[in-house]
BADREN-159867 format. One record per residue: x, y, z of N, C-alpha, C in turn; residue in one letter; residue number from 1. Coordinates in steps of 0.1 Angstrom, whole numbers. Layout:
BEGIN
  n_c1  n_c2  n_c3 ca_c1 ca_c2 ca_c3  c_c1  c_c2  c_c3 res   n
     X     Y     Z     X     Y     Z     X     Y     Z   a NUM
...
END
This chain:
BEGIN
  n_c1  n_c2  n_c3 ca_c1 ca_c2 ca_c3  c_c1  c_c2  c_c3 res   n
   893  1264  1633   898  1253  1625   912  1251  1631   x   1
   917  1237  1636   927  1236  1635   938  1237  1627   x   2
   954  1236  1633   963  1235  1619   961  1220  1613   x   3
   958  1209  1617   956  1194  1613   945  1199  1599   x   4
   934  1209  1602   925  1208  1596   927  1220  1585   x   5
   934  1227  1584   936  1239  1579   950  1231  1569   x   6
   954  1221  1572   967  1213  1565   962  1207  1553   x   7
   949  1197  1560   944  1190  1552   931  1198  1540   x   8
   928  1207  1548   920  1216  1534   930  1221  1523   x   9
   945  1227  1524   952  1231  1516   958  1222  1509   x  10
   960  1205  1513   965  1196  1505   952  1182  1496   x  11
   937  1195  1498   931  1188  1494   928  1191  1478   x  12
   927  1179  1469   925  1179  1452   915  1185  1448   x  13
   910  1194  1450   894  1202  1445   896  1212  1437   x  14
   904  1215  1429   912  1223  1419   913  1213  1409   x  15
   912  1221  1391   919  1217  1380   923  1226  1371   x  16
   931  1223  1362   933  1237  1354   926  1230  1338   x  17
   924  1239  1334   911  1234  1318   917  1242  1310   x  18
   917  1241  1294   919  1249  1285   908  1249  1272   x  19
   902  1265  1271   893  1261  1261   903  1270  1246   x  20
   892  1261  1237   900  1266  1224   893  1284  1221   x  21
   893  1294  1218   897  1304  1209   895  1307  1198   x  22
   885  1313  1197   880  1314  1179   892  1319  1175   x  23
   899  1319  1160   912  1324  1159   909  1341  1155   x  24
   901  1349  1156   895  1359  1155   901  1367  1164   x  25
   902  1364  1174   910  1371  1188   924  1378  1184   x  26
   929  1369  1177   944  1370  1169   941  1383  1160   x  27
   931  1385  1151   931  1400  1147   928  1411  1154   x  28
   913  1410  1165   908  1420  1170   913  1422  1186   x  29
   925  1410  1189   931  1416  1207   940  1423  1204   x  30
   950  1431  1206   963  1436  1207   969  1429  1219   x  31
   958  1425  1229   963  1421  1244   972  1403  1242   x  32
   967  1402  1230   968  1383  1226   975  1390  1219   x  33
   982  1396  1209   992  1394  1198  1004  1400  1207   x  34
  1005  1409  1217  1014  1415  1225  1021  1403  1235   x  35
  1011  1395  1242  1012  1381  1248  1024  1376  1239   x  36
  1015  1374  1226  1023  1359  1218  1031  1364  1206   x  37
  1045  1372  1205  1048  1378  1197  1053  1367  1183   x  38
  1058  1353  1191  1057  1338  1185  1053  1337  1176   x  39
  1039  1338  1178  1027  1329  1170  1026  1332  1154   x  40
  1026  1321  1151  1026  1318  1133  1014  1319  1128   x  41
  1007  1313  1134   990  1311  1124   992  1296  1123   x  42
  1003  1288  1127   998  1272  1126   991  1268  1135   x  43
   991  1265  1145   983  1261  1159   974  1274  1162   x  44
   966  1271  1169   953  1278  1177   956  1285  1187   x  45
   943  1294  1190   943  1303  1202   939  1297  1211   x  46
   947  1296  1225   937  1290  1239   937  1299  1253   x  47
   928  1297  1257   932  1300  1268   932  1286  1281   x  48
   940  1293  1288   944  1284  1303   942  1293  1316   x  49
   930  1281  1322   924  1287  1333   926  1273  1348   x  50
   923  1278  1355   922  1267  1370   909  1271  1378   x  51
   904  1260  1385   893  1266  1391   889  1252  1399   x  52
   879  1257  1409   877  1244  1417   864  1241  1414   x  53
   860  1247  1404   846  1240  1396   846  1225  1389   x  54
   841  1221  1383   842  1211  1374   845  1220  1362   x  55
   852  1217  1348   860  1224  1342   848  1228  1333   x  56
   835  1221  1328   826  1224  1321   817  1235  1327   x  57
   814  1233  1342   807  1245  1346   815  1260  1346   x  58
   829  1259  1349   838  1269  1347   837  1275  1333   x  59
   835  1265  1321   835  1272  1311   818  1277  1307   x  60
   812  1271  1312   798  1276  1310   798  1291  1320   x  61
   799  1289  1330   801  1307  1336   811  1314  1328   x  62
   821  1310  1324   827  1322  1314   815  1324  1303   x  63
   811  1314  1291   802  1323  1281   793  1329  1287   x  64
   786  1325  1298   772  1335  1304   780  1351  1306   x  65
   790  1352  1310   794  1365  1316   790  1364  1332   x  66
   791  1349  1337   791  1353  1350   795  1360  1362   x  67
   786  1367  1370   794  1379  1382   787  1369  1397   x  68
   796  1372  1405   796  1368  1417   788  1372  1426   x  69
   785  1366  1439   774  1370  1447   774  1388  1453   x  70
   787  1390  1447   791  1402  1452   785  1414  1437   x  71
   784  1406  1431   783  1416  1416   796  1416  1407   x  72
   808  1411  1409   821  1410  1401   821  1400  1389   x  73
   824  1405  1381   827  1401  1367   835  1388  1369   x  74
   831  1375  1366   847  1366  1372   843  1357  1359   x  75
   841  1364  1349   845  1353  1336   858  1363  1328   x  76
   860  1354  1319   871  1360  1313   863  1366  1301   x  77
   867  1380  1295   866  1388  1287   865  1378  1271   x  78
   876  1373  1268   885  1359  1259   876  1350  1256   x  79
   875  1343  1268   863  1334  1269   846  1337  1263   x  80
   845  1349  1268   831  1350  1269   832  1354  1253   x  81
   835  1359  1250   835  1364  1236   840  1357  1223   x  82
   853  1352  1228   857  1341  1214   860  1321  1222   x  83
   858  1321  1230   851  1306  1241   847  1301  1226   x  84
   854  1287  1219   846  1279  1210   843  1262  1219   x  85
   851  1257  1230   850  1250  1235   862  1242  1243   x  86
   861  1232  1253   872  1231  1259   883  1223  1253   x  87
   894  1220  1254   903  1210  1251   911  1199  1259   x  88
   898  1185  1264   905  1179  1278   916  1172  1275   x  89
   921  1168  1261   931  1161  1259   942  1166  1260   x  90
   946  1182  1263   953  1186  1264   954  1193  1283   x  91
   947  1185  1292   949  1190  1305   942  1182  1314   x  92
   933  1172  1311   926  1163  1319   935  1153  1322   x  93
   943  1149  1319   957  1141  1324   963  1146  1339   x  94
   961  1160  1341   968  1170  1351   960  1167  1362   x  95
   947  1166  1362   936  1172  1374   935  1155  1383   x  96
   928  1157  1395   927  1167  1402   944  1172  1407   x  97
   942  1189  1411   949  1193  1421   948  1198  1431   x  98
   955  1198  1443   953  1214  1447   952  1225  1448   x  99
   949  1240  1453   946  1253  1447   965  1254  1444   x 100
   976  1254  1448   986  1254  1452   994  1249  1439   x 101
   988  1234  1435   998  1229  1423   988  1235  1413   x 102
   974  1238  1414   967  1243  1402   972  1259  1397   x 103
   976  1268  1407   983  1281  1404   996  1276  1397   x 104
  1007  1267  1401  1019  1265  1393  1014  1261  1382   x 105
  1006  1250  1379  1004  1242  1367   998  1249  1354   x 106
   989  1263  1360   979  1267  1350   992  1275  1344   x 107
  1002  1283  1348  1016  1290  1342  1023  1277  1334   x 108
  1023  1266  1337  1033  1258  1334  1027  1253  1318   x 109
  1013  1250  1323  1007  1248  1316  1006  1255  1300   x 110
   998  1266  1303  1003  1279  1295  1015  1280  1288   x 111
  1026  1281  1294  1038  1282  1288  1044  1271  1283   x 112
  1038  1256  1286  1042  1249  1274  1038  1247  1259   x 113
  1025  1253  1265  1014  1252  1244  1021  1265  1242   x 114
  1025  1276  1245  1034  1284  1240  1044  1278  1231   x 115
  1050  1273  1239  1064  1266  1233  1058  1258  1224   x 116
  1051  1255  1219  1042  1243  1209  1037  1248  1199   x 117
  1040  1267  1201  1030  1272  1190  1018  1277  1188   x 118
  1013  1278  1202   997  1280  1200  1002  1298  1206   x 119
   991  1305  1203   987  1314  1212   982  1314  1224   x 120
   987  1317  1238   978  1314  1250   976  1327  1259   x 121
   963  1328  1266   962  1334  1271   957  1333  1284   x 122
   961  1335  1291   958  1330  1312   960  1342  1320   x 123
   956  1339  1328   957  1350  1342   966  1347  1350   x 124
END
């Protein structure tokens, strides 16, 4: 691969970052989410924030399956798979498409703004 071609794969839009809502259940039974969010009130919801170069619906359908990779690795989220009530595009489909590049900055930025709003969040 060229560097022309190796330029243009890393500035290409095939990344988005999604956020699904959180049964608010998580908030009693994680310590790993109340340690996260020492914040959090109980007015806004639990979410999590993710990125991926799937479409954001197939991304969240392999998290509830518990999907593992061709290798055998676990690559859903624990969060998801277990308290996953559904996605929230109004709060991230404005963002997409991105890069893998602006999708790693955005899914933190992302994150740490519904923070600041009061939610509980939880991302990698």
């Amino acid at each position: 691969m060229s560097l022309k071609q190796k330029s243009n794969v890393a500035s290409a839009k095939t990344h988005s970052v999604y956020v699904v809502e959180l049964d608010r259940k998580v908030w009693s039974d994680s310590w790993k989410i109340r340690k996260a969010n020492p914040h959090y009130k109980g007015l806004q919801g639990c979410l999590y924030v993710g990125m991926t170069a799937l479409n954001p619906n197939d991304r969240f359908t392999k998290h509830k399956s518990g999907h593992r990779s061709t290798k055998g690795y676990k690559i859903s989220s624990w969060f998801v798979e277990k308290y996953g009530l559904y996605l929230r595009p109004s709060l991230y489909s404005h963002l997409n498409p991105l890069t893998r590049q602006q999708a790693k900055r955005i899914e933190k930025e992302l994150a740490l703004s519904l923070k600041r709003k009061g939610y509980a969040v939880w991302w990698n």
